[in-house]
C-alpha positions in Angstrom: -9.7 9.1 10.8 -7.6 9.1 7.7 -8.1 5.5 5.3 -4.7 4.9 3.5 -5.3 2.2 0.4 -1.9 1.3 -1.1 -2.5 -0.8 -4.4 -0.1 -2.6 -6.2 1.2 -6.1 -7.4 1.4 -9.1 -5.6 5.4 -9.9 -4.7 6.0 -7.7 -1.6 6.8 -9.4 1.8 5.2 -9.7 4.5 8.0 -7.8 6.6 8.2 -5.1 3.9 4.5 -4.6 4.2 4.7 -4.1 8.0 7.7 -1.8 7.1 6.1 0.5 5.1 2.7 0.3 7.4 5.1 1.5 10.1 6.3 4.1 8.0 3.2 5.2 6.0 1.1 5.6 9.3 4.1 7.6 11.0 4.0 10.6 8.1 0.2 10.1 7.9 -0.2 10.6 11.8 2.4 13.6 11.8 0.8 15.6 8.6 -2.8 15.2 10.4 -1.5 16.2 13.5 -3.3 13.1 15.1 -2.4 9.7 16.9 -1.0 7.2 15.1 -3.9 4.8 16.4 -6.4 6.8 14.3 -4.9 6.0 11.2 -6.0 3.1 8.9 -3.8 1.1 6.3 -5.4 -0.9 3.4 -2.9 -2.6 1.4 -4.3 -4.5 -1.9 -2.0 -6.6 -3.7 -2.8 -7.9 -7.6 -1.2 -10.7 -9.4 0.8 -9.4 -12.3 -2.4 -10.8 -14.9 -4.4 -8.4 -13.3 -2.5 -5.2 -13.6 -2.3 -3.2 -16.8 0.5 -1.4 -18.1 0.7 0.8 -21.7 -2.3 -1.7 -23.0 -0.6 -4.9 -21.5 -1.0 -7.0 -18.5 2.3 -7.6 -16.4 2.3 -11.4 -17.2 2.8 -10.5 -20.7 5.5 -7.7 -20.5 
């Protein structure tokens, strides 16, 4: 039973998030050669002051 964790910042809609779910669980399910029920997404979002970048966070870039 394969866990996906996507991380990223805060910004992405809702419907984009169910789009790549979708999409994410389909190549997932296919390279494990298993139903698409056993696979599990976690999908983390960050606001931009807590994501670093070359020694700055977002909300300063």
């Amino acid at each position: 039973m394969p866990v996906i964790t996507i991380a990223g910042n805060n910004g992405i809609s809702e419907e984009k998030v169910k789009e790549m779910v979708a999409e994410v669980t389909e190549v997932v399910a296919k390279a494990y050669d298993l139903p698409e029920s056993a696979i599990t997404i976690l999908v983390q979002g960050y606001p931009p002051e807590h994501i670093g970048v070359g020694g700055k966070v977002l909300s300063d870039r």
